[in-house]
N, C-alpha and C positions, 0 to 999 in steps of 0.2 A: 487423539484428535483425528476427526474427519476429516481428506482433503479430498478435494475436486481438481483436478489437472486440466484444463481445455487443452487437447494437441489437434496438430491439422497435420503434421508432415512436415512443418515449417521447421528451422535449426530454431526461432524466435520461443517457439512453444519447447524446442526440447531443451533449451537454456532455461528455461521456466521449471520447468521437469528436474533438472540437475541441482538448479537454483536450491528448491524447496528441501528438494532429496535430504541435500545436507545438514537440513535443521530438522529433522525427525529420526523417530527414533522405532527399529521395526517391534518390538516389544509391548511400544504402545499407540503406536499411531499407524492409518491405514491411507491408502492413495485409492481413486478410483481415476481412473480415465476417462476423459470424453471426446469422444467426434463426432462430428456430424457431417457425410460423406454429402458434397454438391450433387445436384442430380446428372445423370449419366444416361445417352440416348443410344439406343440401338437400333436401325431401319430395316437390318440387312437378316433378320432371322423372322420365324413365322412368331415366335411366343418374344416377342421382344420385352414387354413387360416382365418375365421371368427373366431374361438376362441381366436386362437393366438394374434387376435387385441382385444376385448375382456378384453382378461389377461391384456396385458396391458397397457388398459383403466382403470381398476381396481387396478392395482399398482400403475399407475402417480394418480388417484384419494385420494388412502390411502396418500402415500406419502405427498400430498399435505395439507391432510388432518393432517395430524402432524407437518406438516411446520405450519400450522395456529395457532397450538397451542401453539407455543415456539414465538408468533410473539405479541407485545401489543396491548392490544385490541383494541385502536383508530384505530392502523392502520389493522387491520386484517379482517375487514367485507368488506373494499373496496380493498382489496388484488387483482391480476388479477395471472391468470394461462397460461402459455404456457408449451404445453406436446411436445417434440423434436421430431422430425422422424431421425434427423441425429447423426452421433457419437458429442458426448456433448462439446469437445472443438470445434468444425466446428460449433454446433449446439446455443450454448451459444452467441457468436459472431453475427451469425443469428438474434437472436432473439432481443438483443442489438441494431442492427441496425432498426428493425422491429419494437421495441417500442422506439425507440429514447432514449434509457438512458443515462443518464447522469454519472452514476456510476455502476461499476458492481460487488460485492458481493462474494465471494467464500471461502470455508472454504481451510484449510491446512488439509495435511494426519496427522500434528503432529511434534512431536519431537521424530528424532530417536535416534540411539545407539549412544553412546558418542556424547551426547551432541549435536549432529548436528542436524539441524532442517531440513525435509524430505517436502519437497512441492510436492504435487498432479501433476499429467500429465494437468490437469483439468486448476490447476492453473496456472502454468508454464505457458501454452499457453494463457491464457487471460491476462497475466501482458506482454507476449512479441510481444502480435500479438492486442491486445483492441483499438482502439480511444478515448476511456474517460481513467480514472483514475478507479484502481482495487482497490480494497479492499480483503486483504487476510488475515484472520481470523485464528489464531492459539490459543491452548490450551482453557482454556475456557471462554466463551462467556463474563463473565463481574470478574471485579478485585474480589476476594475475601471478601475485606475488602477495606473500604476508598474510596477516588476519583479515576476516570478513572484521567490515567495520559498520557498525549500524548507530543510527544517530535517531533521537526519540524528539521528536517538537511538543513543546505542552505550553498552556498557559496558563494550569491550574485548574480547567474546567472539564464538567463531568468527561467529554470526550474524549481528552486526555488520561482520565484515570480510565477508560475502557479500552483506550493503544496501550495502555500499562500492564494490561491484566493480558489483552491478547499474547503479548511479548512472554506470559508466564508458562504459556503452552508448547514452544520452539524448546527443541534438544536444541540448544547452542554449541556448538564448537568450541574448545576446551580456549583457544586463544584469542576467540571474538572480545573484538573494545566494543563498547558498549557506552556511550556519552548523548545526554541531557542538553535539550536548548530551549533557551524561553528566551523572547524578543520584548520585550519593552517600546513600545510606541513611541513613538517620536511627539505627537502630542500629548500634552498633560490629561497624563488618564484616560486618554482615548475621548474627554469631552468638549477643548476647547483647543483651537489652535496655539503651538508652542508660543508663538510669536504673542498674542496675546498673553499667553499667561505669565512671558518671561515678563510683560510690563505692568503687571497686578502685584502690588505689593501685601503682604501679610492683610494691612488695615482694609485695606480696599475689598478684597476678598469678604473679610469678615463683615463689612457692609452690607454683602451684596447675599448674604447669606451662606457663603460656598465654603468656609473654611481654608486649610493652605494646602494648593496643592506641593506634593515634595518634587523635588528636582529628579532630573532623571538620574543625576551618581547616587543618590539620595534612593530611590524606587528601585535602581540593578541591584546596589549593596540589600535590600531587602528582599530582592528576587532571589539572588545565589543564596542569601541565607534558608530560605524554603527551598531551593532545587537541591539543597544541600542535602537536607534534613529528607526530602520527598527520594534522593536518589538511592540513598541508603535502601531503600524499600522495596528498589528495582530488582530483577536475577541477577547474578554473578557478574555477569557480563560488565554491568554498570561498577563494581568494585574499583576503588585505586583511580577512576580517570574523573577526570573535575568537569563539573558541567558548566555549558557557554552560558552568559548572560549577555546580550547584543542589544543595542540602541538601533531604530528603525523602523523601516516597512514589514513586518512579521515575513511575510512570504517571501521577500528579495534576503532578507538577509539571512533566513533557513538555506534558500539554494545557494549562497554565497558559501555558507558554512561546510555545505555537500559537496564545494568546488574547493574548498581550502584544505580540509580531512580527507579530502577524496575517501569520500562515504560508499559504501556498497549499498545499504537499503535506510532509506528513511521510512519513517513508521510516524505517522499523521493521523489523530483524531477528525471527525468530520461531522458536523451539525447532521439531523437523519429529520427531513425537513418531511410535510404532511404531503395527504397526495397532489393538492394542486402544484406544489414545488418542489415534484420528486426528482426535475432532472438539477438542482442545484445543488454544489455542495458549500461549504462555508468557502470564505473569499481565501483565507490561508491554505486549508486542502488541495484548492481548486487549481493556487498559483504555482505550489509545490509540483502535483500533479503532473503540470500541463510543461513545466519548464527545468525541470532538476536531469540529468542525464541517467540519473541512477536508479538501479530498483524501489518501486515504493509500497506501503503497506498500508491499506487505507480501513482506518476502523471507525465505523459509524454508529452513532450514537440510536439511543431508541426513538419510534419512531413518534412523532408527533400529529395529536388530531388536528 
């Protein structure tokens, strides 16, 4: 597998760097690097424009040269460098296509004030605008204590089976848990408010043309029965640990689930919408995204005319 690294010098991008580090493997997978060095003024010499490039030359070099450090040693002698000339989210993009990656790497700004988790301009545009699958690296680089824990959201739709197949590409770690969630809507089937259909009886239904809808213990126990059978199918990781079936808002009660497991990376399918609606992603990606404290993995489906 390709990967693309965005680093700046920030600890945020080299926790991204260590992040990934750990799920590749130097045998078969390759990192490249990317910076894109801010522009830098010099008044005080006669060829100033030859310094200024210079500088930095001299910064993407340090920089890079720190990224190597936080990176495992298999993979770091065969490392590749790309130093940007354009603004970084134009420029990261560029450069993804340039070396054909497969995946592309980015840290988060962090988690800000109450609790809301604060994403980079950097990254934003790479999880909205990429053709592979982003990687967005938040707090630090690897679990404190015990197994990396990684948690998979599906709902059975094509998107879902392409964060499936992405997850088949990761050298995982021999003691990563690895657990399945699918949410069940709160309303019936997602087409008519609960409240109404809890007062439609079988006949009335059939009346009305609609057949019965099933209750939601009725819709989960048929859900765990397919995440059952679908999780068998997943990498190793998934072995042995039982997948969640939860009643709800999809997107509240995924970050619930990543507050309860205290999850290291969730891994989220995303609708890959046409270009008039390129900066959207589906409402569940979006809500994950914007509000989960943890690293996330965002794989987007093809794209639509």
């Amino acid at each position: 597998m390709r990967v693309l690294v965005g680093v700046d010098g920030s600890l945020g991008s080299f926790a991204a760097l260590q992040f990934v580090g750990r799920l590749l493997a130097a045998n078969r997978d390759e990192i490249t690097l990317y910076y894109s060095p801010p522009p830098v003024y010099v008044r005080t010499v006669a060829d100033a424009s030859a310094a200024e490039a210079k500088l930095q030359g001299f910064l993407a070099a340090s920089v890079f040269e720190s990224a190597r450090r936080h990176m495992p040693e298999a993979l770091r002698a065969a490392a590749k460098t790309i130093t940007g000339t354009r603004d970084p989210r134009q420029g990261l993009l560029v450069a993804a296509e340039e070396c054909r990656a497969d995946l592309i790497v980015v840290g988060a700004r962090g988690v800000g004030p109450a609790t809301a988790p604060a994403l980079g301009s950097l990254a934003r545009h790479a999880v909205h605008h990429a053709p592979v699958p982003v990687l967005v690296v938040r707090g630090a680089a690897l679990p404190a204590a015990g197994p990396l824990r990684v948690l998979l959201a599906t709902d059975a739709s094509p998107e879902s089976q392409h964060a499936a197949e992405a997850l088949r590409r990761f050298s995982w770690p021999a003691d990563t848990i690895g657990q399945a969630i699918s949410v069940v809507e709160s309303a019936a089937q997602g087409q008519i408010p609960q409240l109404l259909a809890d007062q439609l009886d079988d006949q009335q239904l059939a009346a009305l043309g609609m057949g019965r809808f099933a209750s939601a213990n009725e819709e989960a126990a048929r859900r765990l029965e397919e995440l059952q059978s679908w999780q068998a199918t997943l990498p190793a990781i998934f072995a042995g640990h039982a997948p969640l079936v939860v009643s709800g808002h999809a997107g509240d009660e995924i970050v619930s689930a990543i507050m309860a497991n205290r999850i290291d990376l969730v891994v989220v399918g995303a609708r890959r919408q046409g270009a008039v609606r390129r900066l959207l992603l589906g409402s569940t990606s979006e809500h994950v995204l914007t509000h989960t404290p943890c690293s996330v993995l965002v794989v987007r489906g093809q794209e639509q005319p």
